[in-house]
N, C-alpha and C positions, 0 to 999 in steps of 0.2 A: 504494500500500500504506500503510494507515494504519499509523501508529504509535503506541505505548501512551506515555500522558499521562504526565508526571514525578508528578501525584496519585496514580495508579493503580500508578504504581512503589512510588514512597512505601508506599503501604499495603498492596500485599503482601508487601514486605520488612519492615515493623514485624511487621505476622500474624504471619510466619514466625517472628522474633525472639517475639511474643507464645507463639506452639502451644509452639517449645522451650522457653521458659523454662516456661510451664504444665508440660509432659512431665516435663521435668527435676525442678520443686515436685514433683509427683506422686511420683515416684520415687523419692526424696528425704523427703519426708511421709511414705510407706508403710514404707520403710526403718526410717525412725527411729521409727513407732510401733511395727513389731513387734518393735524394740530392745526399746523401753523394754515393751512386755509382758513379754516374754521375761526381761528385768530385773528386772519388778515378781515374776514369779514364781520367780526364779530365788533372789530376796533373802529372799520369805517361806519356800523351801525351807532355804535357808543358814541362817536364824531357827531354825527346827525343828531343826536338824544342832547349833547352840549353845547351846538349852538342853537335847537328849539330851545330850550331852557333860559341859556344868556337873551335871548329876544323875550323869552316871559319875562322875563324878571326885568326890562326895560319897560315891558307893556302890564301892570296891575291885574285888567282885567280880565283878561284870558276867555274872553269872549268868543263863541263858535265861530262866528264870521271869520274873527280874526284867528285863528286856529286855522282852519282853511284854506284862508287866502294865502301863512306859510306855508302848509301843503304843497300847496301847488303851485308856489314861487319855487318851491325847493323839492319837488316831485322826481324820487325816482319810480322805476319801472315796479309798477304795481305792488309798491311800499304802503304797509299798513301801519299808523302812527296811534297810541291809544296812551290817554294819559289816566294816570289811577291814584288814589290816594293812597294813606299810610294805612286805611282800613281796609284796603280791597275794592272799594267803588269808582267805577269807571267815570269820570268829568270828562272826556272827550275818545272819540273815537272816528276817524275821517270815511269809514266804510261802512260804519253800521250805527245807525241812529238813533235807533230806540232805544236807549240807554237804561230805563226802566223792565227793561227784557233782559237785561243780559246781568250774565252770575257775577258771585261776587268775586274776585280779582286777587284775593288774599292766597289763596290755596295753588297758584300757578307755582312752577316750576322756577322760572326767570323772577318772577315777584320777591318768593324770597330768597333770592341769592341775593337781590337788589337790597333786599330790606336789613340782610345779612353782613353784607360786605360790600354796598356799594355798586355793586353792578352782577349782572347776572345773563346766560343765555342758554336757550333752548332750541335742540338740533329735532326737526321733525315730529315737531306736535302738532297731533291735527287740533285745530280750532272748534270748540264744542257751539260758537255764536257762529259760523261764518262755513263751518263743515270739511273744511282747507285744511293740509296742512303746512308747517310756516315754519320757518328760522328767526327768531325773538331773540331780541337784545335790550335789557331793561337796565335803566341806570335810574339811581336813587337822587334825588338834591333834598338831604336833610332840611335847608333854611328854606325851599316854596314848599317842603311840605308833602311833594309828590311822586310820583313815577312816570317817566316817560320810557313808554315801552314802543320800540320800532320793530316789524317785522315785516319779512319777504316769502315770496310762496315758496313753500318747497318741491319745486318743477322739476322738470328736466334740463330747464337752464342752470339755477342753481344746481344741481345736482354735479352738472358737467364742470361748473366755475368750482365745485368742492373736493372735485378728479383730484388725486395724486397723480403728478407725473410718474411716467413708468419707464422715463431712462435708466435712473439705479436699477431698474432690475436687471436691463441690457450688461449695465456696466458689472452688476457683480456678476451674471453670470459666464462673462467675456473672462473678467478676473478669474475664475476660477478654470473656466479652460486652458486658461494661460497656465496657471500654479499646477491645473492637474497636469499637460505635458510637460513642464518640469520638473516635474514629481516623478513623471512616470522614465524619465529620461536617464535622473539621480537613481531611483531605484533599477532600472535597469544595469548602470553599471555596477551599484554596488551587489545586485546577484550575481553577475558575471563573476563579480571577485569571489562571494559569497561561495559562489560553484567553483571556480578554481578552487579554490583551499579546500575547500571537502574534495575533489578528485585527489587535490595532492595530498591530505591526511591518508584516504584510504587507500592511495595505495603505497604510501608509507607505511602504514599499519600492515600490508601485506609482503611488505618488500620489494613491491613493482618497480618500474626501471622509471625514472621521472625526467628522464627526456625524450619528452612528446611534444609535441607542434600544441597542442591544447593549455601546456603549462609555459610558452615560454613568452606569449604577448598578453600585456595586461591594460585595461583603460590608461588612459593619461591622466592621474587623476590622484590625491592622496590615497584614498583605499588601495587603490591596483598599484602604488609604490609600496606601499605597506607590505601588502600581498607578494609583492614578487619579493620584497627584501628578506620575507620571511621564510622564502622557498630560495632565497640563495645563501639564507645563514644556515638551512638545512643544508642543501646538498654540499655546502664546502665544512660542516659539520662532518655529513657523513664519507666526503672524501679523505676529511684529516684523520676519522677514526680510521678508514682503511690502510693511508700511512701509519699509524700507529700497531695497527696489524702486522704490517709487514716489516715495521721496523721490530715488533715483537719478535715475528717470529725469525727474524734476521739476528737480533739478538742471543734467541735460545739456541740459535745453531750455532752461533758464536762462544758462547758459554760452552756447548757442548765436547766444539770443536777444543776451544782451549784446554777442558778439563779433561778430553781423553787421552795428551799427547801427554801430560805425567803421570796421570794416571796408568797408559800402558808401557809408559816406561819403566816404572815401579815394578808392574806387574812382568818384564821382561826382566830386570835383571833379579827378580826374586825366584824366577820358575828357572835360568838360568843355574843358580845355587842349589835351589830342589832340586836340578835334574841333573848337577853335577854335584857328588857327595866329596868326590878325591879332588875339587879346586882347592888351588895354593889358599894360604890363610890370606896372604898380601892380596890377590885377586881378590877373596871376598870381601875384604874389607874396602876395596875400592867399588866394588858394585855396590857393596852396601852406602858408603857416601855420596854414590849417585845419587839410590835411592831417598837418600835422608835429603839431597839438596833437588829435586824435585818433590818432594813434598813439603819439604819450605816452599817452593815453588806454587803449588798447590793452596797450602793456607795462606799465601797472599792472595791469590786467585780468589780462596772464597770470601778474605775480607775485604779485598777493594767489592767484588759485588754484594756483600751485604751493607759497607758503606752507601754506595749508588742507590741501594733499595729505601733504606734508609732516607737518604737524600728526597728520591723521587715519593716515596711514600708516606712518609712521616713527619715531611719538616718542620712542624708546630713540635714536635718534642726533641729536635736540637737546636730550638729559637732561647733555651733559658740562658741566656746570655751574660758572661762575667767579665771582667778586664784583664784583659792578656797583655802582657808586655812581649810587643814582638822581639823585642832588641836579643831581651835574653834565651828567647825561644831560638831562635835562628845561632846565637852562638851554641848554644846545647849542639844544635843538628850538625851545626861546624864541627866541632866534637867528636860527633858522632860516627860522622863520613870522614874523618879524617883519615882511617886507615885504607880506605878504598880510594879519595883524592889522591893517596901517596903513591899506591900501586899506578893509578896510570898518569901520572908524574901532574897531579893537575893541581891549580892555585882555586881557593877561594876566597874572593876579594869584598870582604863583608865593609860595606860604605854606610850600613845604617845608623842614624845617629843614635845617642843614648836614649834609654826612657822613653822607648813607642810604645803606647800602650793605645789598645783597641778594645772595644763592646764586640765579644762576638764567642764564639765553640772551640774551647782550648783544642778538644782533640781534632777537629775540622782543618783549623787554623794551621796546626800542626800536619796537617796531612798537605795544604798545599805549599809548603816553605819544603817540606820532606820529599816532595813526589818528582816540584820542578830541581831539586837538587838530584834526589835520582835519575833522573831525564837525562841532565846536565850527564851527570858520571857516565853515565850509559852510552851515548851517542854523539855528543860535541869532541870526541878524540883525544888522544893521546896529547899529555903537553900542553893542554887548551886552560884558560883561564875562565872561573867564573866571578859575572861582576854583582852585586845586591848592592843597591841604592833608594833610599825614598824620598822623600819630598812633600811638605803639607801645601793643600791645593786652601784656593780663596772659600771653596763648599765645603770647610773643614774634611776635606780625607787626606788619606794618606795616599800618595802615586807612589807604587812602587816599581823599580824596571828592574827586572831579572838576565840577565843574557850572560852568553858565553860565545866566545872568541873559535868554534870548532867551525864544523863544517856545514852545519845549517840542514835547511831542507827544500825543494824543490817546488818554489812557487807553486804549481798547481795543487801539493799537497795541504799549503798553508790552512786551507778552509776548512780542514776536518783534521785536523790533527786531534782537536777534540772530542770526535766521535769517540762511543765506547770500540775499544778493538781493532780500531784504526793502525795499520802498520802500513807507515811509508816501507821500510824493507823488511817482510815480514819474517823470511827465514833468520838474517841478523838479530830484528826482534826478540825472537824466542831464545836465540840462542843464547842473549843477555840476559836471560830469565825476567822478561818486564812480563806483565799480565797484558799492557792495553787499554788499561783504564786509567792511569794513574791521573792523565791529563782530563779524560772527565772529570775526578774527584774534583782535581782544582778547579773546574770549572764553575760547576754546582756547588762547592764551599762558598766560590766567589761570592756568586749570586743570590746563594742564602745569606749573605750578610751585608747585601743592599750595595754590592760591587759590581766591577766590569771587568772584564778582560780581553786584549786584545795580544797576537803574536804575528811577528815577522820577522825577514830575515834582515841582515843590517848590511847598509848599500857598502861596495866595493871604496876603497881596497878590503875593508873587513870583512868579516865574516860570524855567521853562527846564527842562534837565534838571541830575537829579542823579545821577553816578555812583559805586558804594559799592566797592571790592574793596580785596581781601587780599592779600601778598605775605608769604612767611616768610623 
C-alpha cells in the first residue's frame, strides 16, 4: 500500500489553510462592504435629517405648508420625510396625511436607536402605514424636542446602490491560484528531494550500488543541496571505510608477514638442534642466540603494535598528562645508545638547551626521542653524525629538528616513510632487526600531544635526513 508523499501532504494542508483563509477574506470583504454602503447611505440620510432641522429651528412654526415646501425644495427620489416626537407621535409626514390613523412611532426600530444614542437606522422594514418596505434613518435633536426620521424604498435601485462590489473576490481568488502554483511548484521539488533520499536510504539499507542517473541530479535549490550533500558525505563515508578495509587488511598481512619471519626462524634453528642431538656445544649455543635475538626481535614487534593499538584505540587513557623534562630524557637515551653509537663509529650531537620541560606521556614521549634515535643508528651509516636541536616558537612550542648527516632517502619514499611497515629497502630493513613501525609510533605520539611533524632530506652538498616536529 502506497503511501502519500510528505510533498503531497505539505500541499494539501497549505490549500486547505489557502481555501479558509480565501473563505474567510471573502466573508469578511463582503461584510465590510455592505457596512460601509449601508454607512455611506445611512450618513447622506442623517445629512438630510441636519439640515431639515437647522431650517426648523430658524422657522418656530413648523407649519405643514412649510414642511413641504422643504420637501420639495430638497426632494430626492421618492424620499419619505416623517417627523415624530419624544412620545412616538407622528407631527409630520410628506406621504401620508392622516396622521390620526397612523400608530404610534415609539416602538420603531430606528426610533429608539435615535432616542438611544442619537441616531438610529433600519435596513428593510416594511412600512405597516404605507405597506412599503424602506431604508430609515432617524436622528434625534434633544433641544426641538423631536425626531426626524428620512427614508427610501427598499427597491431594486436601492438594492443595487447597497451591491458589494465583487472584484475582491476576482482578486482573492487570482491570489490564490497564484500561491496555489507556487505551492505546488515548492512542493514538487521538495518531493523530488523527499524521493531521492528515500531511494538512497533504501538502498543503503540494502547495500545497493548508488550510482545511478536517478541519485546524481538534484533541484537547484537548498533542499536538493542538502540532499545531495548528504548523499556525498555518505558515499565518501562509505568509500573511506573501504580504504580502511583494505588498509586493514593490508595491515594484518603485514603483521603476519612480519611475525612469521622470526617466528620461523626460531622454529628452524630449534628443530635444527632436535634433529641434530651430536651438534658441537659452540654450534648450539650460537643457534641458540639466534634464536634469543629474534625473539627480542619478536617482543619489539608485538610492542611497537600494541603501542599503535593503543594509540589508534584508546587515546583518552594516554591523555593523563604530566611534565616531562625533555632535556634529561634525551640525555638518558644518549646513555643508553651509547654503546651501539660506538660500534658504528657514530656522534650524537645533543644541542638541547637545559630544563625542557613539556605537558605530555612520559612513556610516549620516550618512544619518539628513542625510535628516531634508533632510525638514526640503523640507517644514516657508518661514521655519520647525529644532530638534536630545539627552539621555542612565538605559539609557545617547542620546534625540535632531528637529523643526521648519513645517506638519506629517496625523494619518492619521503611520503610514507611513516606508514606502518613501510621499508624503503626492505630486505636491509629486516636485516637490522627494525619492526617498521617505529616511525608510526612517532608519529601518532606526535599528534597525540597536539604536534606536527614533518621529514626531509637536507639539500646538497649534505646529506641524510631531516626531522621537523612540534611539542606544546
Amino acid at each position: 500500500m502506497s503511501r502519500t508523499s510528505v510533498g503531497k501532504k505539505l500541499y494539501f494542508s497549505v490549500i486547505a489553510v489557502f481555501i479558509a483563509f480565501a473563505a474567510a477574506f471573502i466573508v469578511f470583504q463582503h461584510e465590510r462592504e455592505k457596512q460601509y454602503k449601508i454607512d455611506m447611505l445611512d450618513t447622506r440620510l442623517q445629512d438630510y435629517n441636519e439640515r431639515m432641522a437647522e431650517v426648523m429651528s430658524l422657522d418656530k412654526s413648523h407649519s405643514e405648508r412649510d414642511l413641504d415646501e422643504y420637501v420639495k425644495r430638497h426632494y430626492k427620489s421618492k424620499i419619505r420625510v416623517t417627523l415624530v416626537d419624544t412620545k412616538g407621535n407622528v407631527l409630520y409626514d410628506n406621504r401620508f396625511k392622516n396622521y390620526h390613523q397612523l400608530e404610534n412611532h415609539l416602538n420603531r426600530s430606528e426610533i429608539r436607536q435615535a432616542l438611544n444614542m442619537g441616531h438610529g437606522f433600519s435596513i428593510d422594514r416594511k412600512s405597516s402605514t404605507l405597506g412599503e418596505s424602506f431604508f430609515y434613518s432617524a436622528t434625534y435633536f434633544p433641544h426641538q424636542k423631536f425626531i426626524i426620521r428620512t427614508a427610501l424604498p427598499y427597491d431594486n435601485s436601492l438594492i443595487k446602490t447597497l451591491q458589494t462590489d465583487q472584484h475582491y473576490i476576482w482578486f482573492a481568488l487570482a491570489a490564490m491560484l497564484i500561491l496555489t502554483f507556487l505551492l505546488f511548484r515548492f512542493t514538487q521539488r521538495l518531493g523530488a528531494n523527499v524521493t531521492k533520499l528515500r531511494t538512497f536510504a533504501n538502498r543503503a539499507d540494502h547495500n545497493e550500488s548508488l550510482e545511478t542517473e536517478d541519485l546524481i541530479e538534484f533541484p537547484n535549490d537548498e533542499l536538493g543541496e542538502i540532499a545531495e550533500k548528504i548523499i556525498k558525505i555518505y558515499k565518501r563515508l562509505q568509500h573511506t571505510k573501504k580504504e580502511q578495509n583494505i588498509l586493514k587488511r593490508q595491515l594484518t598481512q603485514n603483521i603476519a608477514h612480519e611475525l612469521k619471519t622470526p617466528v620461523a626462524s626460531i622454529q628452524g634453528y630449534l628443530e635444527t638442534i632436535l634433529d641434530n642431538p651430536n651438534i658441537s656445544e659452540s654450534m648450539k649455543a650460537q643457534f641458540l642466540q639466534r634464536c634469543y635475538a629474534q625473539a627480542q626481535r619478536l617482543t619489539s614487534l608485538l610492542r611497537d603494535i600494541s603501542t599503535l593499538n593503543r594509540l589508534d584505540d584508546a587515546p583518552d587513557m594516554l591523555t593523563d598528562f604530566d611534565t616531562v623534562d625533555i632535556s634529561q630524557m634525551v640525555a638518558n637515551i644518549q646513555k643508553e645508545t651509547a654503546l651501539q653509537l660506538k660500534e658504528h663509529s657514530m656522534t650524537f650531537d645533543n644541542r638541547l638547551p637545559a630544563d625542557i620541560q613539556v605537558k605530555g606521556n612520559q612513556s610516549l614521549l620516550y618512544s619518539v626521542f628513542r625510535n628516531l634515535t634508533d632510525n638514526a643508528i640503523a640507517y644514516a651509516g657508518e661514521g655519520t653524525t647525529i644532530t638534536l636541536s630545539a627552539e621555542k616558537t612565538s605559539q609557545q612550542e617547542w620546534r625540535f629538528t632531528f637529523s643526521d648527516n648519513g645517506v638519506g632517502v629517496p625523494n619518492e619514499h619521503l611520503a610514507r616513510l611513516f606508514e606502518r611497515f613501510y621499508r624503503v629497502d626492505k630486505g636491509r630493513s629486516r636485516k637490522m632487526g627494525g619492526t617498521g613501525l617505529g616511525l608510526a609510533i612517532v608519529k601518532n605520539a606526535i599528534l597525540l600531544h597536539g604536534g606536527s611533524v614533518s621529514v626531509k632530506n637536507a639539500l646538497p652538498p649534505n646529506h641524510g635526513l631531516i626531522f621537523t616536529f612540534t611539542l606544546k
